[in-house]
C-alpha positions as CSV (number, residue, x, y, z in Angstrom):
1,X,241.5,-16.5,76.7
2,X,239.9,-17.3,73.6
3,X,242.3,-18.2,70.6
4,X,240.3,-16.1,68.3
5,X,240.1,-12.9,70.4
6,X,243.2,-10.9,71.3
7,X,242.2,-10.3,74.9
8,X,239.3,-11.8,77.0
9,X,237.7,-7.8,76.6
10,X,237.8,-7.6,73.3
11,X,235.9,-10.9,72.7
12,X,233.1,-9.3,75.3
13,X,232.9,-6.1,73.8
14,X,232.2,-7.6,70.3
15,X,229.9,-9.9,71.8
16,X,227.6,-6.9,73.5
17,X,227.9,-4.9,70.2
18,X,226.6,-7.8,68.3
19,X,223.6,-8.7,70.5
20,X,222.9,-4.8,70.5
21,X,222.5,-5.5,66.0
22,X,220.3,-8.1,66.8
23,X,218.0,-6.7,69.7
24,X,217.3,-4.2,66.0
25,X,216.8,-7.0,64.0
26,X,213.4,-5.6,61.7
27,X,211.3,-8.4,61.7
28,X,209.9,-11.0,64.3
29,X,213.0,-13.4,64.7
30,X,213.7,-16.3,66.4
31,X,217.8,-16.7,67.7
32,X,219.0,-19.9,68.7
33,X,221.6,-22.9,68.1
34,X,221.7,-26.1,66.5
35,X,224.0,-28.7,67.2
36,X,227.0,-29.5,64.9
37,X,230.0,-32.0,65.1
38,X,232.1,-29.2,65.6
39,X,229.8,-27.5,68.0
40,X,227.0,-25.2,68.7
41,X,225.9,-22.9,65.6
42,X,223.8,-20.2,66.1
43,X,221.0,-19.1,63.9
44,X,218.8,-16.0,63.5
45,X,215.7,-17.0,61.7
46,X,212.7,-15.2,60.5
47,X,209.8,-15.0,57.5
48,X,206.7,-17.4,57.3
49,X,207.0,-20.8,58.0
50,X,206.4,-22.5,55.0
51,X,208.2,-20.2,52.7
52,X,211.0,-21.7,50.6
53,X,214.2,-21.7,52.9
54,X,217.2,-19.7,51.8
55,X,220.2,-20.2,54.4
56,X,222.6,-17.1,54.1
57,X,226.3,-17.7,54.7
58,X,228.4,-14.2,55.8
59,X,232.0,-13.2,55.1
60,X,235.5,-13.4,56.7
61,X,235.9,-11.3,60.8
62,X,231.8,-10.4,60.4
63,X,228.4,-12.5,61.4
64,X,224.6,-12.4,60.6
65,X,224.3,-9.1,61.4
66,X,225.4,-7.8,58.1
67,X,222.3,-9.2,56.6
68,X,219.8,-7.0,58.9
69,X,219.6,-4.3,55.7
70,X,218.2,-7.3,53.5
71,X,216.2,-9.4,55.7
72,X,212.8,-7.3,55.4
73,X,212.6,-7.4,51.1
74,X,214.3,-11.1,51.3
75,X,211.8,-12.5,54.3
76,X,208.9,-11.3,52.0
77,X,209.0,-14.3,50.0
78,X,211.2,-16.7,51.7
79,X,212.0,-18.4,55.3
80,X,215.6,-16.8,56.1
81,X,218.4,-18.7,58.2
82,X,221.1,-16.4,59.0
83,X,223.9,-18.6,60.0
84,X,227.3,-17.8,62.0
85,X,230.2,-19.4,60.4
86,X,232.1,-21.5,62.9
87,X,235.0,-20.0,63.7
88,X,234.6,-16.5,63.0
89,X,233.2,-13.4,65.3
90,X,229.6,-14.7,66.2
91,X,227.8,-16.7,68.4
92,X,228.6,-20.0,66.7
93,X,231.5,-22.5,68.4
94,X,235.0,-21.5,67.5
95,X,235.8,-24.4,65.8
96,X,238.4,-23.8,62.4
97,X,238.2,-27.2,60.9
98,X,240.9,-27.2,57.9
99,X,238.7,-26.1,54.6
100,X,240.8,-28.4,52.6
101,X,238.7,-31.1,53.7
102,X,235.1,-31.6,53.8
103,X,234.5,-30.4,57.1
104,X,232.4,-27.2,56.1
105,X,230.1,-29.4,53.8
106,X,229.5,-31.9,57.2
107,X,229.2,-28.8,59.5
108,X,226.3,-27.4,57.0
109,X,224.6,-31.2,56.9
110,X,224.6,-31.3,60.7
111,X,223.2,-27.0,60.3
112,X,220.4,-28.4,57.9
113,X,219.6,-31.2,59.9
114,X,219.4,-29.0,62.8
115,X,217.0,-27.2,60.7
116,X,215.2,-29.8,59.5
117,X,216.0,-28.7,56.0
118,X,216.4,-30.8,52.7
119,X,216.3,-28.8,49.6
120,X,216.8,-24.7,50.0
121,X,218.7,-21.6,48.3
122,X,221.8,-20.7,49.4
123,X,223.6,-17.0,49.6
124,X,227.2,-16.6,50.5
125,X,229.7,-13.7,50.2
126,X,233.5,-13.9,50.6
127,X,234.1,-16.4,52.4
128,X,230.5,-17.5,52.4
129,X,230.5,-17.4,49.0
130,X,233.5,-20.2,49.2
131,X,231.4,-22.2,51.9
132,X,228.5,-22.3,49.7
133,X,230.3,-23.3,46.6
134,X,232.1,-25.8,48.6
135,X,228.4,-27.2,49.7
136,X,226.8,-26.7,46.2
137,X,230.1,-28.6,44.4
138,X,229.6,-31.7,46.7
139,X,225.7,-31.6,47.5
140,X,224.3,-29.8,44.2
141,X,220.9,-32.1,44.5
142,X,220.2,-30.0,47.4
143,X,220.7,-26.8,46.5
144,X,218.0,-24.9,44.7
145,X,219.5,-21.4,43.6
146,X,223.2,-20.3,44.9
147,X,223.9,-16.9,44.6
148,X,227.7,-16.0,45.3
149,X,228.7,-12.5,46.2
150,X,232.5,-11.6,45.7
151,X,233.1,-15.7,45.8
152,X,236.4,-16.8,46.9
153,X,238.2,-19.5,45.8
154,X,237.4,-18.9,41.7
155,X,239.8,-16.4,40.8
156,X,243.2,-15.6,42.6
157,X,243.6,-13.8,46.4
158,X,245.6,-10.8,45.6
159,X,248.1,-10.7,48.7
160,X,250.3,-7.7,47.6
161,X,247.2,-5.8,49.2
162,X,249.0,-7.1,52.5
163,X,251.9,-4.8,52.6
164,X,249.1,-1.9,51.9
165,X,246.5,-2.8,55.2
166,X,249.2,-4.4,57.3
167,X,251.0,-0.5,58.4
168,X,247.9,1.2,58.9
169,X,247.2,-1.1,61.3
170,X,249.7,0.0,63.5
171,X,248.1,3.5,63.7
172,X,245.2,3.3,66.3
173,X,241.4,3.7,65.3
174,X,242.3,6.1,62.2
175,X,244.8,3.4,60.5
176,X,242.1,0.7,60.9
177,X,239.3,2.7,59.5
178,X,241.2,3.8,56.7
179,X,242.3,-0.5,55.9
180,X,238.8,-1.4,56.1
181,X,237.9,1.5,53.6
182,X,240.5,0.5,51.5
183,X,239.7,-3.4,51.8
184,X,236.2,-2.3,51.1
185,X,236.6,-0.2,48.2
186,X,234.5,2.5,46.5
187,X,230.8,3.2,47.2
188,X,228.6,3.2,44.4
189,X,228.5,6.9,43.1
190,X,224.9,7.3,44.8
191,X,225.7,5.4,48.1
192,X,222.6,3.3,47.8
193,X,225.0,0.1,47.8
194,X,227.5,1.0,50.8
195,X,227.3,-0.1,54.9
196,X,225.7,1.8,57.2
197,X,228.0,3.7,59.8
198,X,227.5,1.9,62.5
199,X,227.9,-1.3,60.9
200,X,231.2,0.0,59.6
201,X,232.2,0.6,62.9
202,X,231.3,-2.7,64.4
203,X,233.8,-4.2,61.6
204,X,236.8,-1.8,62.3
205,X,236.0,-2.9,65.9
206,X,236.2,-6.7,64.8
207,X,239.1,-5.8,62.9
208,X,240.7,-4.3,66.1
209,X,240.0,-7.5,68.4
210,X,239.3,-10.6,66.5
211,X,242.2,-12.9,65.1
212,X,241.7,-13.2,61.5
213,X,241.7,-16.8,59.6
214,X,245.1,-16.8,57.6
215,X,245.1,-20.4,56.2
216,X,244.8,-19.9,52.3
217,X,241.4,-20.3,50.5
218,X,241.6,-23.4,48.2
219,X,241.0,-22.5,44.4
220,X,237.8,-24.9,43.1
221,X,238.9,-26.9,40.0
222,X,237.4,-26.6,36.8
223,X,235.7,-29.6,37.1
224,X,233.9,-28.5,40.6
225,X,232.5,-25.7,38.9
226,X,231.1,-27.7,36.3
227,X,229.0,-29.5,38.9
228,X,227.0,-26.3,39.3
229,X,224.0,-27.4,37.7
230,X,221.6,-25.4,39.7
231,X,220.8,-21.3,38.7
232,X,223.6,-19.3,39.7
233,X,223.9,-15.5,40.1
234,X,227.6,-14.2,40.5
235,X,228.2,-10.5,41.9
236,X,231.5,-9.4,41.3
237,X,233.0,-6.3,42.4
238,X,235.8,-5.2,39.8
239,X,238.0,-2.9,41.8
240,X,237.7,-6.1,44.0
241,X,241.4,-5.7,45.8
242,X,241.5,-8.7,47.7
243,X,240.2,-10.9,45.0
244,X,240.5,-11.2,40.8
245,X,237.5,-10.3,39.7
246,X,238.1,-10.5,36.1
247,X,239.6,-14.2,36.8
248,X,236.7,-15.1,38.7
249,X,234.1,-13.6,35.9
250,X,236.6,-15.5,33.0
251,X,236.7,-19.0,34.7
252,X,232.8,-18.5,35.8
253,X,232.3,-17.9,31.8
254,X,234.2,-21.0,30.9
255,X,233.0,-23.1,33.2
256,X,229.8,-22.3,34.2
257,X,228.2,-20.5,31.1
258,X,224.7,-20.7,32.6
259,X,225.3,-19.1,35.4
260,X,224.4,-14.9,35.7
261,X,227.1,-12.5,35.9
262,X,226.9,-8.9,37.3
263,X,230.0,-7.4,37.0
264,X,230.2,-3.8,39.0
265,X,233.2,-2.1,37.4
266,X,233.3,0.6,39.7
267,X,232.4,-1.3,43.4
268,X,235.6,-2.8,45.1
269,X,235.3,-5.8,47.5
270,X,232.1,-4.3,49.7
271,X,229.2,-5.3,47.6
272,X,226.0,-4.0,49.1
273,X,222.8,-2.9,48.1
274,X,222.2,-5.9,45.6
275,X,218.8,-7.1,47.4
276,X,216.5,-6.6,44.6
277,X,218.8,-8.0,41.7
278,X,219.4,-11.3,44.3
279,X,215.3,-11.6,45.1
280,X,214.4,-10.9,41.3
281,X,217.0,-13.9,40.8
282,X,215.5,-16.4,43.7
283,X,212.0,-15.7,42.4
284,X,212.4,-16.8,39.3
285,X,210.0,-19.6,38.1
């Protein structure tokens, strides 16, 4: 049995819903994998070839198939590669290299050579959003535009949020629905920003089957952030629970005064529905 999954049939039945979100995938695509030092990675691709790349890097117990809702607006002006973070519930190898090292920033060389990529824009939320920080602090000649959506590792995890989640787990389909609502937070007030239901689903189903990561992010120093010379967009969510927002916004501020901030005061730790703010960003002259 996988390490990852807690029973052979739980890793399958992710597995089938996930290649159901991408047989609905709403542009031409092409799916495959690219080989890593720490194994395969898969890949959903799609926009014109020749279009600036942008690489998008997904959160923590999810895969590419939370970026189907942007890919049409974002694939208008750019090449996307959606990539499956090792280790987590994709199609990528299983591999959890320790992330304090720099393991992630080899796995994304080997990724980008795969892709024959040199120079590109990078998105990443939650734990994506630590990956690409991680990549842009030690390879910031590379990266064109980051833009970091709830980014870990700037201000503190908040694990008091632990003794909240960790009982309703214990109470069948209802008490994981109700953690992931309460991990998610809020919907804006028009619901233009939150998940659709059957996405939603997919991740109580995750949440239900996969074995999370529970090694501790690393905090970036101040003097990583300051190597973030390229534009930078920062989405914060401040009824964030799992992460401190206000922290991340502060040190971001100091340390980083070029970068944009948009600070949602009333969205928690689901961010959605910021496609137009993130393309107006990476269009930019």
């Amino acid at each position: 049995m996988s390490s990852l999954y807690r029973t052979e049939a739980g890793a399958q039945l992710i597995a089938r819903r996930y290649r159901e979100f991408l047989r609905f995938w709403p542009q031409p695509n092409r799916q495959f994998h690219v080989p890593t030092r720490y194994g395969e990675t898969f890949v959903v691709s799609c926009g014109e070839d020749g279009a600036p790349p942008l690489l998008l890097l997904h959160g923590a117990g999810s895969n590419s198939a939370m970026w189907i809702a942007d890919a049409p607006a974002w694939s208008a002006r750019f090449k996307l590669y959606a990539v499956d973070v090792i280790g987590e519930p994709g199609f990528s190898a299983e591999s959890r290299p320790p992330l304090k090292s720099d393991a992630f920033a080899l796995w994304l060389d080997d990724v980008l050579q795969g892709l024959e990529i040199d120079r590109f824009s990078l998105i990443g939320i939650s734990l994506g959003g630590w990956l690409a920080l991680d990549y842009a602090t030690r390879r910031p000649a590379r990266v064109d535009r980051l833009v970091i959506i709830v980014p870990a590792g700037i201000g503190r995890q908040r694990w008091s949020l632990l003794f909240k989640v960790l009982p309703l787990l214990l109470l069948g389909d209802w008490g994981r629905k109700k953690a992931l609502r309460i991990v998610i937070g809020p919907a804006p007030a028009n619901n233009s920003g939150d998940i659709h239901p059957s996405y939603r689903d997919f991740m109580a189903l995750v949440q239900q089957h996969f074995r999370p990561r529970m090694e501790r992010l690393p905090v970036f120093a101040d003097a990583a952030l300051r190597q973030l010379g390229m534009p930078v967009l920062a989405i914060l969510g401040g009824k964030d629970v799992i992460l401190d927002s206000a922290e991340t916004r502060q040190r971001l501020q100091r340390h980083t005064p070029h970068a944009e901030i948009r600070y949602l005061a009333e969205q928690g730790h689901g961010v959605f529905g910021e496609r137009a703010a993130i393309l107006q960003f990476l269009s930019k002259a």
